[in-house]
N, C-alpha and C positions, 0 to 999 in steps of 0.2 A: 737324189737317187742315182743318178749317170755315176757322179763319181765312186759313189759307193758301191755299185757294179763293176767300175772299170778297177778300182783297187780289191777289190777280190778276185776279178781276173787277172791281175796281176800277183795276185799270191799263189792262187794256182797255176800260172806260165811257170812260177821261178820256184816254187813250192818240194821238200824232197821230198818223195813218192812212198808209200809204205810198203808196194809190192808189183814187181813187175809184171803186173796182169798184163793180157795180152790187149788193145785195142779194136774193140768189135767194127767200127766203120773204117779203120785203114788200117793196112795190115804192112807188113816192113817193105817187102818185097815191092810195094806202090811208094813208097818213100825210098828205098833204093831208084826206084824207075826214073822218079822226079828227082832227085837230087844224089846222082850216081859218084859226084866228087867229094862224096864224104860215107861213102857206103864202105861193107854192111851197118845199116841204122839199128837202133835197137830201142825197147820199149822201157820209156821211164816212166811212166803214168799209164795205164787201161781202164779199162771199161767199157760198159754196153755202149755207152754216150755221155755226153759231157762235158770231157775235159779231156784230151789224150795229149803225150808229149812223148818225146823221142827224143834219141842221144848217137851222134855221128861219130865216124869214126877218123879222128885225129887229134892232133895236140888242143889241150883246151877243151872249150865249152864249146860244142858245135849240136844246137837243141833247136828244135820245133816244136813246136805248141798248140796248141788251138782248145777256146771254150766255145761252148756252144749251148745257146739261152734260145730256148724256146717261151714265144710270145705266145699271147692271147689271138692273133692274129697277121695277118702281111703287114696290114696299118701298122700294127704297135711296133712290131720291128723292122718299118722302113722309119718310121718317128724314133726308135734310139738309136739308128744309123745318123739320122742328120741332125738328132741332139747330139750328139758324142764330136762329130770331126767340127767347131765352133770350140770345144773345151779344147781339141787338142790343138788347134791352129793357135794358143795361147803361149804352147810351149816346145811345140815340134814341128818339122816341116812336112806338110801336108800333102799330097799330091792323089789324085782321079785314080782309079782304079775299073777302069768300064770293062774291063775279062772280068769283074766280079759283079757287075751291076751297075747301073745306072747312079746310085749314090754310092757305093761302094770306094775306100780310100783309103789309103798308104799312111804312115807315119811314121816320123824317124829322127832319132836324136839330133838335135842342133846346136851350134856350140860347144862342142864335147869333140878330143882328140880323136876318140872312138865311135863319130856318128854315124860313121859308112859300114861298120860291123854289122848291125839290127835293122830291123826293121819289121813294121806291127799292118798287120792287115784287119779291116773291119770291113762287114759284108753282111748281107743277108738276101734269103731265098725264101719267099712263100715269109710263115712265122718266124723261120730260124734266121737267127742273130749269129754271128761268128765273129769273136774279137781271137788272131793267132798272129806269132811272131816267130823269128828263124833269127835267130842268133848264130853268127859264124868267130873266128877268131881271125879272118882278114875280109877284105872291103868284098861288102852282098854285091851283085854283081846281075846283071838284067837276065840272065842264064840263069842265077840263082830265086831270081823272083817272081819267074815265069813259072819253072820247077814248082815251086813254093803254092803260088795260086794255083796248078794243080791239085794240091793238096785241100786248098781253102775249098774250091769247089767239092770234094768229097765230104768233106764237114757240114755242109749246107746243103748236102743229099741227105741227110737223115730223116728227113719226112717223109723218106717214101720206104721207112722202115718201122714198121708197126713196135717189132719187137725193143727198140734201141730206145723207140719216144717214151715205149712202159716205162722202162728203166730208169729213164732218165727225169721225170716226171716224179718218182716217187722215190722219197728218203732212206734208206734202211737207219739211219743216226735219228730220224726223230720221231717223237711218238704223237700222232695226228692229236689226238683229243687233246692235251694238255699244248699243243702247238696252236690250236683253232683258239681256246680260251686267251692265250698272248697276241693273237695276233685275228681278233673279232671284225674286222675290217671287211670291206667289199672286194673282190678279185684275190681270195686267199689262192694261190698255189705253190709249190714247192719243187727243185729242181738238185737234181745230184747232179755237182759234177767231179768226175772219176770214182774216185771210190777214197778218198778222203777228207771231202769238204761239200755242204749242200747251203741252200739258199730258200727261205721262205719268202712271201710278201702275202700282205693285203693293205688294200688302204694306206701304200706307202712305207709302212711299218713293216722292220724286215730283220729276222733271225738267221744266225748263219752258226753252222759247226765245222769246225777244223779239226783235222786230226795231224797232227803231227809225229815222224818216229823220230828219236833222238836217244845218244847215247848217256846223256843226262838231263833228262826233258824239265826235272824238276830248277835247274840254273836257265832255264832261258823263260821259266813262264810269265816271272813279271815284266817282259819285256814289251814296249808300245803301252805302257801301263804310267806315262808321266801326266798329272794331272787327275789320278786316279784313288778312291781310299777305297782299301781291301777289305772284306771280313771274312772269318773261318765260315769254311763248310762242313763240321765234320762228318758227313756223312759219305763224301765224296773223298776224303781220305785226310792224310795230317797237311799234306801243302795246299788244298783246295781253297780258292777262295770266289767271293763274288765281289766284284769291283762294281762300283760306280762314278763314271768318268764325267766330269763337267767341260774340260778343256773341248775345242772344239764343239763337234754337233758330240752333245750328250748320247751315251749308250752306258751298260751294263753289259757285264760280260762276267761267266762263270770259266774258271780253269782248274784242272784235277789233272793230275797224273795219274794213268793207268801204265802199267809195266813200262816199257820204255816209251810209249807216246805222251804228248803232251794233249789233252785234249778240252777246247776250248766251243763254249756257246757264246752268242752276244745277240742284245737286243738293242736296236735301233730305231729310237720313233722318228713320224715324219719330220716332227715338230721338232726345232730346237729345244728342248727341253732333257731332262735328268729325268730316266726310267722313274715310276713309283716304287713305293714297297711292292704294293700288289705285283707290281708286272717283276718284278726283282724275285720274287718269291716263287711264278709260274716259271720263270727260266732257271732256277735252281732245282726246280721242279721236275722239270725237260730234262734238265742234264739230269737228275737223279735215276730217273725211267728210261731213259734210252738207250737201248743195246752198244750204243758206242763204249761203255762203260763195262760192261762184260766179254763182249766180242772181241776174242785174243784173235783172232786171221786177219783184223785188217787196223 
């Protein structure tokens, strides 16, 4: 489950945006404040909560990020704070982070010409979880990561915002009743984050919808599809298909093209195993009924 979190946060860090909404918990002007050597900042991702990213001003990729996964409670996310840094100490260098919290910790490419560029924060406050990262195009810098946990600390302030937890808390892409039937497990809840990509669970078992914009969405959908047999959807349009993946942890996943997005459903059980029919047919299902599929603004 960790990793399958953390590479979904990792598609939404590096994900392209479909509209530059504004970001309801940090606003430019607090990202200018905190990192003024690459300002005016600007918004590549918004939303009420969940996922915001921004885009600096100079040569290259100079981006900030951050998700933000609200728990069942502190337990649960101070428990996938100190699941997660054990998986990353396999591949990245580690380091304490106490301006963010007691378990709270650093991470950053190793081995790689360019490992002093990035660097990835993970933290949590109360319920809230926050995995975010600062991508510069020359070496992050203690100025720059101070700056930076500024910002992390505002992401982990959203619980004390009524209006940001709604939001983020409930799907506009999926449609509950046919989401409850796929996913009948204990501890169902469901979590947007920004405004092109959300996340269900119960009982382990976890569906997730991506939106993608592209200027040919329909050349890039079989992609991450190795290991994979397709079949037509047509109801979902002429390239639609539902996959069933064995390679790896088994999952299923539906992809259709709507105007220029690419838009994709996948179901994942806990269990190593290869989705059913049945459960292939409710997430075909989902993608058929959910406003994602009609809703031209995002």
């Amino acid at each position: 489950m960790l990793r399958r979190i953390l590479a979904a946060s990792f598609l939404l860090l590096l994900s392209t945006p479909l509209l530059a909404e504004e970001c309801a918990w940090l606003s430019t002007k607090e990202v200018d404040a905190a990192l003024p050597a690459f300002a005016p900042w600007s918004v590549m991702v918004g939303g009420a909560a969940g996922s915001c990213k921004f885009l600096g001003t100079g040569e290259g990729a100079i981006v900030f990020g951050a998700n933000q996964m609200i728990k069942a409670d502190a337990a649960q996310a101070a428990k996938f704070v100190r699941g997660l840094r054990p998986e990353m100490e396999k591949s990245y260098t580690v380091a304490p982070a106490k301006d963010l919290g007691a378990e709270a910790f650093t991470y950053r490419p190793k081995d790689d010409p360019l490992d002093d560029r990035s660097i990835f924060f993970v933290a949590h406050d109360g319920r809230i979880a926050v995995i975010a990262s600062l991508t510069l195009t020359g070496p992050v810098t203690a100025e720059h990561i101070a700056g930076a946990s500024k910002l992390v600390h505002a992401a982990l302030a959203i619980d004390k915002n009524p209006a940001a937890i709604a939001a983020a808390t409930e799907c506009p892409w999926f449609v509950t009743s046919v989401l409850k039937k796929l996913l009948p497990g204990a501890g169902f809840n469901q979590q947007r984050f920004g405004n092109n990509s959300c996340l269900a669970q119960a009982a382990g078992d976890a569906v997730t919808v991506t939106i993608v914009a592209a200027q040919d969405p329909a050349t890039i959908m079989g992609a991450g599809s190795g290991g994979c047999t397709g079949e037509p959807v047509p109801a979902l349009g002429p390239e639609a298909k539902v996959f069933v993946c064995e390679g790896g942890r088994g999952h299923a996943k539906v992809s259709y093209v709507s105007g220029s997005r690419l838009i994709e459903y996948a179901f994942s059980p806990a269990k190593e195993r290869v989705p059913t029919a049945a459960e292939r047919a409710l997430l075909v299902e989902l993608a058929t009924k959910a406003p994602a599929r009609t809703n031209p603004a995002n």
